[in-house]
Residue frames as qw, qx, qy, qz and C-alpha x, y, z in Angstrom:
[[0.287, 0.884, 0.213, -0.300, -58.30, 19.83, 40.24],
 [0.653, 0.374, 0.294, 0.589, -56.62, 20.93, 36.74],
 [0.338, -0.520, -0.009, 0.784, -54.70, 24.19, 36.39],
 [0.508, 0.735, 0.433, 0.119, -55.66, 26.26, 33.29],
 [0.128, -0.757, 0.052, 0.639, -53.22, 28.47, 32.71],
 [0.494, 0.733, 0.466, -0.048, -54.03, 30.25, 29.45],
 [0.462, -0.309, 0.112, 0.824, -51.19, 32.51, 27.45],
 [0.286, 0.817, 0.464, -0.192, -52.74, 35.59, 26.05],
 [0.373, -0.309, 0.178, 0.857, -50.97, 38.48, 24.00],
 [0.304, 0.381, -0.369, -0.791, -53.15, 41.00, 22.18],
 [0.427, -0.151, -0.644, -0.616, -56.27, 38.89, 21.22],
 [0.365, 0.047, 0.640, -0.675, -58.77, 39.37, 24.23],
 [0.768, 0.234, -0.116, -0.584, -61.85, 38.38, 21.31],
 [0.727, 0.041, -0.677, -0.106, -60.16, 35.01, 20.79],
 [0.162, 0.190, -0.801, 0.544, -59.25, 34.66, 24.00],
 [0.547, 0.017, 0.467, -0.694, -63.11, 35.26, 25.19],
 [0.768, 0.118, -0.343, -0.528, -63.92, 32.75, 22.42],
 [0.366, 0.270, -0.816, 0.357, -61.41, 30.26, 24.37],
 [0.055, 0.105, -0.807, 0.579, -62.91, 30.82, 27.64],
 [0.631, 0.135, -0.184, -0.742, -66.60, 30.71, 26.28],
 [0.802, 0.151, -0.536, -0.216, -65.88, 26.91, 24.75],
 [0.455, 0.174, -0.779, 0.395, -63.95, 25.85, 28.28],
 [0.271, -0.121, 0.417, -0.859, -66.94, 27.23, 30.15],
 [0.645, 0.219, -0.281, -0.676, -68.94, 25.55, 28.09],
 [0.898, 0.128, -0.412, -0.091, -67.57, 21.87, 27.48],
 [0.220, 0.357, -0.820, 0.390, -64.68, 21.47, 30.25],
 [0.743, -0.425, -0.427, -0.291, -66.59, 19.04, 32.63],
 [0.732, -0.083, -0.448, 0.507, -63.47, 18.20, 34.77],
 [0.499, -0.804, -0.215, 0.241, -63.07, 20.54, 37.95],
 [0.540, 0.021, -0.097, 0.836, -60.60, 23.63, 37.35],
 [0.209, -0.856, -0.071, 0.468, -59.22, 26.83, 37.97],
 [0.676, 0.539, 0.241, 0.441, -58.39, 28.95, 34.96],
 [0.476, -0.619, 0.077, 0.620, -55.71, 31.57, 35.05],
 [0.637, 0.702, 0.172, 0.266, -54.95, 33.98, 32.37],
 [0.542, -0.655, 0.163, 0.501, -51.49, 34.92, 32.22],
 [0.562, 0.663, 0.302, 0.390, -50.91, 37.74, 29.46],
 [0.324, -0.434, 0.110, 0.833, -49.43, 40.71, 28.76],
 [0.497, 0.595, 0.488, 0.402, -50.31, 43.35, 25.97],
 [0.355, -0.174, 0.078, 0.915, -50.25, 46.88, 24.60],
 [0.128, -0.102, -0.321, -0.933, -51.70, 49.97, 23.22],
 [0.372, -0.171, 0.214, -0.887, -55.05, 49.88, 23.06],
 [0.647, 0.051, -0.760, 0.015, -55.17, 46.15, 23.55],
 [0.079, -0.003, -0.742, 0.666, -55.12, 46.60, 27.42],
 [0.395, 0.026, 0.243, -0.886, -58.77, 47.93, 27.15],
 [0.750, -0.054, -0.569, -0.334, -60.16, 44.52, 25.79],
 [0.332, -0.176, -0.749, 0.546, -58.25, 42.64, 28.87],
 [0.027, 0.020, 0.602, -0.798, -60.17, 44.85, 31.14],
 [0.760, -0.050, -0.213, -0.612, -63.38, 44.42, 29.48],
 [0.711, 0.105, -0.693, -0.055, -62.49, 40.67, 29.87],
 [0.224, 0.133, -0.744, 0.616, -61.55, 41.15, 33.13],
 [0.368, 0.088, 0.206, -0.903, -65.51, 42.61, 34.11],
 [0.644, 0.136, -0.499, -0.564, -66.73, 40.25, 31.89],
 [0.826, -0.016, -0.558, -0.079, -65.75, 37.29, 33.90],
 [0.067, 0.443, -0.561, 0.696, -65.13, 38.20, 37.33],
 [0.741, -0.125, 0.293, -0.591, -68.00, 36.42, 38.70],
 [0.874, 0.264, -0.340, -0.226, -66.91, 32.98, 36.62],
 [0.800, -0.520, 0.216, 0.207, -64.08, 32.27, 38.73],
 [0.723, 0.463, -0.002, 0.513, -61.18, 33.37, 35.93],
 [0.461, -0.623, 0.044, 0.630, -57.95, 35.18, 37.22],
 [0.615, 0.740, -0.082, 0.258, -55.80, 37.46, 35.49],
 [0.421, -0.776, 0.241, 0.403, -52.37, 38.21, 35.81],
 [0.423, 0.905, 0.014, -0.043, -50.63, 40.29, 34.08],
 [0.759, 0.220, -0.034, 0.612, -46.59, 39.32, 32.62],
 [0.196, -0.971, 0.019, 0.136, -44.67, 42.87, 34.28],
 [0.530, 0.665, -0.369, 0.376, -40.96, 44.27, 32.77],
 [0.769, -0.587, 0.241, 0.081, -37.84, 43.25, 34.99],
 [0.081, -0.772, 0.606, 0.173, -34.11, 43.70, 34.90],
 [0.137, 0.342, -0.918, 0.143, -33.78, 40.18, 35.38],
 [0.861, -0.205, -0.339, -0.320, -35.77, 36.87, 36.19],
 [0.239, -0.429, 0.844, -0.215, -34.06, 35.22, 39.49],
 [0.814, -0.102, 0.429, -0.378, -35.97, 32.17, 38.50],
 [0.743, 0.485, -0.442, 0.133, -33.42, 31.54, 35.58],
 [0.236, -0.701, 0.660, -0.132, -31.01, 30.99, 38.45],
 [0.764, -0.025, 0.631, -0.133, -31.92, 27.09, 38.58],
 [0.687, 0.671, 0.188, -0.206, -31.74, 27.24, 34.98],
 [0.324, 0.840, -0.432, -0.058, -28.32, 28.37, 34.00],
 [0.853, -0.164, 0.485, 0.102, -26.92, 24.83, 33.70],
 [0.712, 0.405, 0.444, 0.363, -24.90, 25.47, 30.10],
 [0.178, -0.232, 0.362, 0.885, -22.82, 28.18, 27.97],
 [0.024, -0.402, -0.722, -0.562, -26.23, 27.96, 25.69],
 [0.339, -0.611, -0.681, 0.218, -28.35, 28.87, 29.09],
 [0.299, -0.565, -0.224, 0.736, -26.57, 31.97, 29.83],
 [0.119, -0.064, 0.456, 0.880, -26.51, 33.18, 26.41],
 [0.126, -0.639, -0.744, -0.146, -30.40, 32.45, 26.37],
 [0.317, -0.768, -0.405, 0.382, -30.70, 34.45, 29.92],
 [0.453, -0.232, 0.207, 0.835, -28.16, 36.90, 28.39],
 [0.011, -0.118, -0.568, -0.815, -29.87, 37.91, 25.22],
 [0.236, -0.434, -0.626, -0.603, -33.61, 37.48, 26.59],
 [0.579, -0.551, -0.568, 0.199, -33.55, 38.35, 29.85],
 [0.591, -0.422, -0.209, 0.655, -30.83, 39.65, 31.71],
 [0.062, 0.668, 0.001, -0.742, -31.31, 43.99, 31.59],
 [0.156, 0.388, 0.705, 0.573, -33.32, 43.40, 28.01],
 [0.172, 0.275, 0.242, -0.915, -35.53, 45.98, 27.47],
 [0.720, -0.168, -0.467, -0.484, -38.29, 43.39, 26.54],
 [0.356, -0.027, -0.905, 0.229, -37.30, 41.36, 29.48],
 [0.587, -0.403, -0.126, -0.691, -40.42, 40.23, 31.72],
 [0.479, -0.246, 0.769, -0.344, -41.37, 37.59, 34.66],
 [0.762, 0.058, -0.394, -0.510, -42.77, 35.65, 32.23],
 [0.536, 0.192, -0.820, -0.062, -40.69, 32.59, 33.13],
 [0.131, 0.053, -0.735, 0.663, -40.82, 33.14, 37.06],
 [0.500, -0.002, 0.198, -0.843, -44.77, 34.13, 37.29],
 [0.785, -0.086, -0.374, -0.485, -46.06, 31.17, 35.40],
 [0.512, -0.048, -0.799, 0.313, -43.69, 28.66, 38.28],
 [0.016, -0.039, 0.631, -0.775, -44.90, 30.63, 40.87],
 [0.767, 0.006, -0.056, -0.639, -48.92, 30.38, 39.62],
 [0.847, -0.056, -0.449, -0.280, -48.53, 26.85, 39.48],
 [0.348, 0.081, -0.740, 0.570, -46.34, 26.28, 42.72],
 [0.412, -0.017, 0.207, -0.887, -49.43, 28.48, 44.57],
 [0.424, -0.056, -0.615, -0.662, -52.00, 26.83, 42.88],
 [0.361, -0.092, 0.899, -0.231, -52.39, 23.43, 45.27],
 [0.864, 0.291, 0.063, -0.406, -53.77, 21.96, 41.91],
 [0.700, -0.365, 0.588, 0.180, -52.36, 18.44, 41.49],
 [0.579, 0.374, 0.584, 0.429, -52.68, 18.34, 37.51],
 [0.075, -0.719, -0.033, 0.691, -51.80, 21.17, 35.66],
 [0.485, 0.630, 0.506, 0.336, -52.78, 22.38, 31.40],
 [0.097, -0.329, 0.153, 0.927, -51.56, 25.03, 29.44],
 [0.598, 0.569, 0.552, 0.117, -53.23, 26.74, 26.47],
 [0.101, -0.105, 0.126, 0.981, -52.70, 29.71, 23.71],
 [0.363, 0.488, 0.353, -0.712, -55.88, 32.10, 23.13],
 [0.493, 0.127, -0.506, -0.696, -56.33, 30.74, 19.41],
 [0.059, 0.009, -0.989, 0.138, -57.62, 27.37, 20.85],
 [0.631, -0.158, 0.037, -0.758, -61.04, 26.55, 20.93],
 [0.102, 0.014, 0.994, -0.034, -62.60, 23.08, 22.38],
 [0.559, 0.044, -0.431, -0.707, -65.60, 22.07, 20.09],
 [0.632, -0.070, -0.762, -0.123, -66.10, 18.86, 22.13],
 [0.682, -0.673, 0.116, -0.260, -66.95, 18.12, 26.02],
 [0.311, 0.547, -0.702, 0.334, -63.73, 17.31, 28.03],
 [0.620, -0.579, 0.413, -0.331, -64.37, 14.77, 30.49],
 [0.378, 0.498, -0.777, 0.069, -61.06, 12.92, 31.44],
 [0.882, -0.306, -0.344, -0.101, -61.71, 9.41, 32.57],
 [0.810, -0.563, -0.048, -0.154, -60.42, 8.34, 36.15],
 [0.957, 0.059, 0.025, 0.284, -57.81, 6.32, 34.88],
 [0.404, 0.688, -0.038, 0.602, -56.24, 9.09, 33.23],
 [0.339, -0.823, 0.213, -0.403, -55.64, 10.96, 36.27],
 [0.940, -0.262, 0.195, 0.098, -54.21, 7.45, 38.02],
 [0.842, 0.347, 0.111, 0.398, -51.72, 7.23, 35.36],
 [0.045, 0.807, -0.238, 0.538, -50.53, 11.00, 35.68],
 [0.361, -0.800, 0.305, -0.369, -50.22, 10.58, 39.03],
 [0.947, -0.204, 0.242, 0.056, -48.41, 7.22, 39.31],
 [0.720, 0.363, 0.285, 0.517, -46.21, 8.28, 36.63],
 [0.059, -0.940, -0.077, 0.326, -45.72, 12.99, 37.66],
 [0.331, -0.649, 0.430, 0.532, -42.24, 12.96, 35.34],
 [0.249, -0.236, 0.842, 0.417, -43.62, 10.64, 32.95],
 [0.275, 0.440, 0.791, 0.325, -46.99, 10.52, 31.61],
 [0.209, 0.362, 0.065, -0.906, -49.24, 13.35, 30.20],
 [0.370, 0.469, 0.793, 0.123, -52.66, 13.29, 28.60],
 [0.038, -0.141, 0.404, 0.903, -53.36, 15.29, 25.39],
 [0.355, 0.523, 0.640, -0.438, -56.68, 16.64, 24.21],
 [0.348, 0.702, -0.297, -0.546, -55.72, 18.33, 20.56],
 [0.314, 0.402, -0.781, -0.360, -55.38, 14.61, 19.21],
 [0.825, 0.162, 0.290, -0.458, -57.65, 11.57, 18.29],
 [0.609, 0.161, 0.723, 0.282, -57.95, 8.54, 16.39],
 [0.522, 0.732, 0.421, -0.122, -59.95, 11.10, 13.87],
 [0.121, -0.818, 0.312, 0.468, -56.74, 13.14, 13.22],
 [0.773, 0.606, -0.171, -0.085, -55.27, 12.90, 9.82],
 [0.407, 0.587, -0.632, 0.301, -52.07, 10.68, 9.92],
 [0.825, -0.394, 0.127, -0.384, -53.38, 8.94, 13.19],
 [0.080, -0.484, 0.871, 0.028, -49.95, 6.22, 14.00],
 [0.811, -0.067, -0.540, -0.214, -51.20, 2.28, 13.68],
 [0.498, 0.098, -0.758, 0.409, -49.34, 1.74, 16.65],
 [0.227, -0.258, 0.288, -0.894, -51.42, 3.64, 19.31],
 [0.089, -0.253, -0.905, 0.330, -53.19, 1.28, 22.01],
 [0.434, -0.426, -0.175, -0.774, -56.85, 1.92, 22.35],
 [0.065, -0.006, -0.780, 0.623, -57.52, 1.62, 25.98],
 [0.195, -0.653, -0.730, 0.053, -61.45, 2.07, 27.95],
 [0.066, -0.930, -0.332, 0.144, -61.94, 5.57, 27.20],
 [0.058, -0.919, 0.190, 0.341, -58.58, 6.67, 25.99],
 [0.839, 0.496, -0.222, 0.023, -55.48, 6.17, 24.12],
 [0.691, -0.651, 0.192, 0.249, -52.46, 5.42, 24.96],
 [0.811, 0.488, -0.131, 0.295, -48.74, 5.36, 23.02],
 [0.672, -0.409, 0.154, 0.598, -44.99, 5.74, 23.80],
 [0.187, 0.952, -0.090, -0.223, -44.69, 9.69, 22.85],
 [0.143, 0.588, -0.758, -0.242, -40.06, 7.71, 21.23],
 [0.813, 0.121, 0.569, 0.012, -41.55, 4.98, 19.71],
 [0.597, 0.725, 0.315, 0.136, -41.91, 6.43, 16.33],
 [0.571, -0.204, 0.081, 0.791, -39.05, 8.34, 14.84],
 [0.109, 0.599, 0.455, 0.650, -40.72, 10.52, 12.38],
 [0.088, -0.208, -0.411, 0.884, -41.75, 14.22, 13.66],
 [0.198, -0.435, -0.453, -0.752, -45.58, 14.85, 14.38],
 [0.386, -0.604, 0.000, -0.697, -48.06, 15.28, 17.11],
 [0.953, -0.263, -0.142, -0.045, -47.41, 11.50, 18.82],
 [0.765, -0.041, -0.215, 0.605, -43.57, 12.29, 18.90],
 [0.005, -0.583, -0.010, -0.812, -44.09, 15.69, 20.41],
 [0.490, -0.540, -0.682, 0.055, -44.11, 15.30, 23.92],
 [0.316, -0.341, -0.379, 0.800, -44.10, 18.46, 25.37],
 [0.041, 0.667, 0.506, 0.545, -47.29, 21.18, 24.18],
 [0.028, 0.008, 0.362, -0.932, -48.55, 24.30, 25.27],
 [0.499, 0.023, -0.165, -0.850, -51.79, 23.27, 24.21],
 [0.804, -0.125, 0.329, -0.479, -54.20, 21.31, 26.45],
 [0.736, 0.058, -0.659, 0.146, -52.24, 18.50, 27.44],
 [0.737, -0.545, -0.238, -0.322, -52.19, 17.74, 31.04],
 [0.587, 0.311, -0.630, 0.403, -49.50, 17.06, 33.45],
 [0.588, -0.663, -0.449, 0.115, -48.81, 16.58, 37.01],
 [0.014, -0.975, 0.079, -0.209, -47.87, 20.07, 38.37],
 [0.326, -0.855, 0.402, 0.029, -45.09, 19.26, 40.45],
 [0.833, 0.040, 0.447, 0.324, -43.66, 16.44, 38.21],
 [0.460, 0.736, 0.284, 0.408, -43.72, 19.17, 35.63],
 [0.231, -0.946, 0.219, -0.056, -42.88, 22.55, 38.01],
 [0.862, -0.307, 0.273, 0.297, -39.53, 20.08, 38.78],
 [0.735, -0.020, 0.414, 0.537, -38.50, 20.60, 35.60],
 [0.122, 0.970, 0.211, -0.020, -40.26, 24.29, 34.69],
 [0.228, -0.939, 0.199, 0.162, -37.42, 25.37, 36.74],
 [0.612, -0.390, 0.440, 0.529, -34.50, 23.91, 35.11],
 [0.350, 0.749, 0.554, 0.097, -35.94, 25.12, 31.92],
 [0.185, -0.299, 0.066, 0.934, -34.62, 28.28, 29.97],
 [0.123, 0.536, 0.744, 0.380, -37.70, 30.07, 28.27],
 [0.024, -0.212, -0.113, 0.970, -39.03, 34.03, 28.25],
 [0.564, 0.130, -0.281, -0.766, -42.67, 33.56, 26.24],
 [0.863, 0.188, 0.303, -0.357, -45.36, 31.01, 25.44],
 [0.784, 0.583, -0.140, -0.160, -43.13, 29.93, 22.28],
 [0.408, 0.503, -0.697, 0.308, -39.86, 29.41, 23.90],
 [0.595, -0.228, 0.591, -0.495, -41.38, 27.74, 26.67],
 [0.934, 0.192, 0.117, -0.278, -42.33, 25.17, 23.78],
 [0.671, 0.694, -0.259, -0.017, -39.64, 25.07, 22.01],
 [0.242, -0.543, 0.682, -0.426, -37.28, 24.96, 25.18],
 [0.763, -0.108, 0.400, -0.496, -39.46, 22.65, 26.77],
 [0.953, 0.275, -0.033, -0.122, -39.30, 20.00, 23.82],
 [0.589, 0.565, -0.523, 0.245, -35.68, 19.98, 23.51],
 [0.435, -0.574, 0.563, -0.407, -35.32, 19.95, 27.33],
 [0.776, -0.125, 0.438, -0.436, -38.01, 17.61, 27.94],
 [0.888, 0.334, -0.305, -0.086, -36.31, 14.93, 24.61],
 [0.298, 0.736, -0.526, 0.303, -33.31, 14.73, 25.92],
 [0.404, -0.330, 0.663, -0.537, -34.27, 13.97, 29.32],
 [0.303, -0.110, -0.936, -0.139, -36.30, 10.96, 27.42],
 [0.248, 0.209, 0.566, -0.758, -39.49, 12.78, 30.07],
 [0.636, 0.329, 0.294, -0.633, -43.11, 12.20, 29.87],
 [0.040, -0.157, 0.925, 0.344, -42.91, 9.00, 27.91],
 [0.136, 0.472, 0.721, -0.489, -46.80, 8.34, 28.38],
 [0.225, 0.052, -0.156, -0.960, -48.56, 9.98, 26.06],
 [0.204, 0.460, 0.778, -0.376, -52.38, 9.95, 26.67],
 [0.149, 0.118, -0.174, -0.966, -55.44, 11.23, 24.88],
 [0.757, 0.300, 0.181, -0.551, -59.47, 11.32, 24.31],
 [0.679, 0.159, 0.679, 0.230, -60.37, 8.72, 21.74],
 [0.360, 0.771, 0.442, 0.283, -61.68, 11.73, 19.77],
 [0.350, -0.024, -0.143, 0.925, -59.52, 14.88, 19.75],
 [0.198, -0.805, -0.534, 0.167, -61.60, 17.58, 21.59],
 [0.137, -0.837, -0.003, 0.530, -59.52, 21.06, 20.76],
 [0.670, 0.462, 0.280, 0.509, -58.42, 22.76, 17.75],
 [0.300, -0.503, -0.036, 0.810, -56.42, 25.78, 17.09],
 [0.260, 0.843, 0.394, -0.256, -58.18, 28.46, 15.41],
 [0.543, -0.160, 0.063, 0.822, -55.02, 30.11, 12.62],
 [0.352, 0.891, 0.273, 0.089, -56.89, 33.54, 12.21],
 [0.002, 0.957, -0.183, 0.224, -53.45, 35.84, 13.26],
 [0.818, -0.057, -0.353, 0.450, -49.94, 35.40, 14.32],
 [0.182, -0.956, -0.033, -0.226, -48.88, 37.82, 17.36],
 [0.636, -0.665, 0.315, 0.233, -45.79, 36.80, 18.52],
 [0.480, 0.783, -0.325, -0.224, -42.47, 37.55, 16.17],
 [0.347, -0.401, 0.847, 0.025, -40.65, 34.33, 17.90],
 [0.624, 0.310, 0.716, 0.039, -43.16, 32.26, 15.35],
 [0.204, 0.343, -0.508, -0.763, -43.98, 31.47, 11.91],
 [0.385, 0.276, 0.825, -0.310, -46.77, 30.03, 12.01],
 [0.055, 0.176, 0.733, 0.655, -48.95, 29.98, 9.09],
 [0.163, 0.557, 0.557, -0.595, -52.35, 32.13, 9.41],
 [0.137, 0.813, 0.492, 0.280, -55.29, 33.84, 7.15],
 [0.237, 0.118, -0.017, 0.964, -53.90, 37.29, 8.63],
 [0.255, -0.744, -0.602, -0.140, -57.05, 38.74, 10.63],
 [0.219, 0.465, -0.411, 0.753, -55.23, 41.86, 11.92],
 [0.378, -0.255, -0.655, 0.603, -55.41, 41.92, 15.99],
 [0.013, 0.183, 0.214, -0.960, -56.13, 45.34, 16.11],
 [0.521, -0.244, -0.401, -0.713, -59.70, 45.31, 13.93],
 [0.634, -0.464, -0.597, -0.158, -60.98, 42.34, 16.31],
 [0.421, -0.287, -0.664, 0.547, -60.16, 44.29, 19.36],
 [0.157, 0.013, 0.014, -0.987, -61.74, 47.64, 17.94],
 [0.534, -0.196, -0.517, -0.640, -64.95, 45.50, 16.95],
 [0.427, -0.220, -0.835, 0.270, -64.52, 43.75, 20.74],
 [0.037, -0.252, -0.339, 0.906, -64.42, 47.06, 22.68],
 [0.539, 0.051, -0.107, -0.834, -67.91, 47.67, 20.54],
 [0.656, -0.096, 0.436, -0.609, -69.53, 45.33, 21.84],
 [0.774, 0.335, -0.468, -0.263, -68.96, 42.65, 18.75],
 [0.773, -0.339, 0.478, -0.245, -68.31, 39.06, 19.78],
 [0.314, 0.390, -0.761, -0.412, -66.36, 36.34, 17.21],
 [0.775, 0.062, 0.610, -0.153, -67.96, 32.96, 16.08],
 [0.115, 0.479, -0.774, -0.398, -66.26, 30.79, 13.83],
 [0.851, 0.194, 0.167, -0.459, -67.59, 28.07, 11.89],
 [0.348, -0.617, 0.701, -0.083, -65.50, 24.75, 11.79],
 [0.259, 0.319, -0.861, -0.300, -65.78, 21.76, 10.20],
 [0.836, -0.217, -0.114, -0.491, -68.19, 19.33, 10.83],
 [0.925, -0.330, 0.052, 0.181, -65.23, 16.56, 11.26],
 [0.221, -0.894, 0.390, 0.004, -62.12, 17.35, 12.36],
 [0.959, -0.199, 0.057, 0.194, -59.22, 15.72, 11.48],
 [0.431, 0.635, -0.142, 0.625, -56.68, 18.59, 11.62],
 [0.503, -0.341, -0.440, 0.661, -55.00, 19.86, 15.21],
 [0.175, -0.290, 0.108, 0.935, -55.00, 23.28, 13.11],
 [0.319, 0.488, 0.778, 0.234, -57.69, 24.63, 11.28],
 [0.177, 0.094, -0.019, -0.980, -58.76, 27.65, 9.38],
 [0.475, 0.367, 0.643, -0.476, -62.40, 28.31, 9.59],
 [0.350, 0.389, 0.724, 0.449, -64.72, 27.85, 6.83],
 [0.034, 0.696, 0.071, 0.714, -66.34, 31.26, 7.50],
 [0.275, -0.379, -0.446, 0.763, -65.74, 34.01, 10.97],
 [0.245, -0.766, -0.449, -0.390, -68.34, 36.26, 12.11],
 [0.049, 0.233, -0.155, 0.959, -68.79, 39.18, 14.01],
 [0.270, -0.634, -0.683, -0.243, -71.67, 38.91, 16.27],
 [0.158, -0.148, -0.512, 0.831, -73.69, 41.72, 18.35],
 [0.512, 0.168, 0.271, -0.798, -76.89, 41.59, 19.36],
 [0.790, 0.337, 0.513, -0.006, -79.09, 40.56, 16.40],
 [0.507, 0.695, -0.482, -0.165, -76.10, 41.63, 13.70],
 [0.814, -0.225, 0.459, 0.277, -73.85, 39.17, 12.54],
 [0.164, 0.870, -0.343, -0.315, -70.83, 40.26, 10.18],
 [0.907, 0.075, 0.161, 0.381, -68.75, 38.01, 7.91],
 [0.110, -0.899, 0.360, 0.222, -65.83, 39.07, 8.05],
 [0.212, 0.536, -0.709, -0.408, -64.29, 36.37, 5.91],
 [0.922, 0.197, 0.212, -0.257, -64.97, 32.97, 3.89],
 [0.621, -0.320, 0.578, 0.422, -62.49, 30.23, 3.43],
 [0.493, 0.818, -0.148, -0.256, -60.90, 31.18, 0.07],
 [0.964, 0.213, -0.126, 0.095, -58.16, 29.89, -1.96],
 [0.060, 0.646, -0.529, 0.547, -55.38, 31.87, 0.34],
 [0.697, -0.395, 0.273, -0.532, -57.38, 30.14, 3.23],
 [0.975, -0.001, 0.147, -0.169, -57.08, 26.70, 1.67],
 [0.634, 0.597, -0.348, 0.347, -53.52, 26.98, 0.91],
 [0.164, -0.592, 0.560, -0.555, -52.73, 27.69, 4.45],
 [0.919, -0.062, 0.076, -0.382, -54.99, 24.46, 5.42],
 [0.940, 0.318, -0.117, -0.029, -52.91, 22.52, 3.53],
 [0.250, 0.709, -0.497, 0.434, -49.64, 23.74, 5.30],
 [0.171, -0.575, 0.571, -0.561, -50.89, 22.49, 8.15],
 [0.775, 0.032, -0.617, -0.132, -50.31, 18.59, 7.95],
 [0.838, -0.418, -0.346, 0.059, -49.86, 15.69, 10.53],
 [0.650, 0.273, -0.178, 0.686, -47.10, 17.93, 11.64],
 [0.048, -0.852, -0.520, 0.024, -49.00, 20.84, 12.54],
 [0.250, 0.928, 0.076, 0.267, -47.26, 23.54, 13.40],
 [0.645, -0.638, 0.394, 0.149, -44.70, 22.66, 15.76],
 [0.658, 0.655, 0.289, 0.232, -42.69, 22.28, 12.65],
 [0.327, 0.777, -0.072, 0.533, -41.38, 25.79, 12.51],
 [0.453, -0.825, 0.331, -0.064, -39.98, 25.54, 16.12],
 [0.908, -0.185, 0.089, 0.365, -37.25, 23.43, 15.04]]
């Protein structure tokens, strides 16, 4: 069984559009977890969400404030570490369990294969991971991982990437050049084996979804880890850029404020986005987003020439970019 564990902050409407499309198309056997945190009057979507899906089999658990993480302890391996734990941790008065709750959800779990995501994600395709895939992970827990946000269809697609019987395959330091094939470490539906991965969680400074990537990649290059990169033949998730909630990014977005799509959630409004017909972006702004409830349906915006400038920011690079 696959872990799901989902990072949320202040966008319960995408987030239900997330767990809508993984109800929908995930074929493969999991357990989804939502591990957020939010504010104001954000908390009252989560709990709608929570009511909403309590019968589907989705958790929640909620990120809580703390002097101190003891699960940096394994962590503090460097002058760079402490100064991390120092500045984002240790008696901060932002400081949370983030780092220690998600090892302990996936140490709990007893799921052998474990997937992150962030709530802009949607998966427009069915997900079922062939056989093999799973073999490989598990013959390989340190070293291989199978990605679902990349395809042959993607723009910039390598020449060197093996097409296999149902998947791809490629060596994640073959290729010097920085884009989605030399990126082996994602928060966003890729696969891994949990305790090949938990191994190294814990050595791992990181306080959010974004330094968990960013961490994570520099960790995980260094170490030369998860060499293995896997993936569909067709990429089967995109990221959705209506809004950017976290101030550790700079991601590039259309600017949908948070706070309208959670007043229009709590009334009863739903979001549906309208996507491309073929994908060959990781990142994508929609061509038009709706508002739906009942028999209304609201545009709330059409891709414009702000819209298509942002598009165009987000090349074979995507957005992982601005974490260097």
């Amino acid at each position: 069984m696959i872990l799901n564990v989902i990072f949320s902050y202040n966008r319960a409407v995408q987030l239900d559009y997330l767990i809508k499309s993984i109800l929908e198309r995930f074929k493969t056997d999991s357990k989804i977890v939502i591990l957020y945190h939010t504010t104001g009057a954000h908390k009252d979507g989560y709990e709608l969400l929570k009511k909403k899906y309590e019968d589907k089999g989705v958790s929640f658990v909620e990120r809580k404030p703390v002097f101190f993480d003891a699960s940096y302890i394994k962590a503090l391996n460097s002058k760079k570490d402490w100064k991390f734990f120092k500045e984002k941790n240790l008696f901060s008065k932002k400081s949370d369990n983030f780092k220690g709750l998600l090892q302990k959800i996936i140490r709990e779990s007893n799921c052998e294969f474990v997937m992150f995501n962030t709530d802009d994600g949607f998966f427009f395709e069915d997900v079922i991971i062939p056989e093999e895939v799973f073999k490989i992970i598990r013959n390989n827990p340190e070293n291989a991982s199978y990605r679902m946000y990349v395809g042959e269809n993607l723009e910039g697609h390598p020449d060197y990437i093996e097409k296999k019987d149902g998947y791809l395959q490629w060596d994640y330091y073959y290729d010097k050049a920085f884009h989605h094939w030399t990126f082996p470490f994602s928060v966003d539906a890729t696969v891994y084996h949990s305790k090949g991965l938990l191994k190294h969680l814990e050595k791992m400074v990181y306080h959010n979804p974004v330094t968990l990537e960013e961490n994570g990649y520099q960790y995980i290059t260094k170490n030369k880890l998860f060499r293995i990169g896997l993936s569909p033949i067709r990429s089967q998730l995109v990221a959705t850029k209506l809004n950017r909630v976290s101030v550790d990014s700079l991601n590039p977005t259309i600017h949908i404020k948070p706070e309208f799509l959670n007043e229009k959630f709590l009334d009863g409004y739903t979001l549906e986005l309208i996507i491309p017909e073929f994908i060959d972006n990781a990142n994508i702004v929609p061509s038009e987003i709706y508002l739906v409830k009942d028999d209304q349906r609201e545009l709330i915006y059409a891709l414009d020439d702000q819209g298509k400038k942002i598009q165009s920011l987000l090349g074979i690079e995507g957005a992982k970019e601005q974490l260097e």
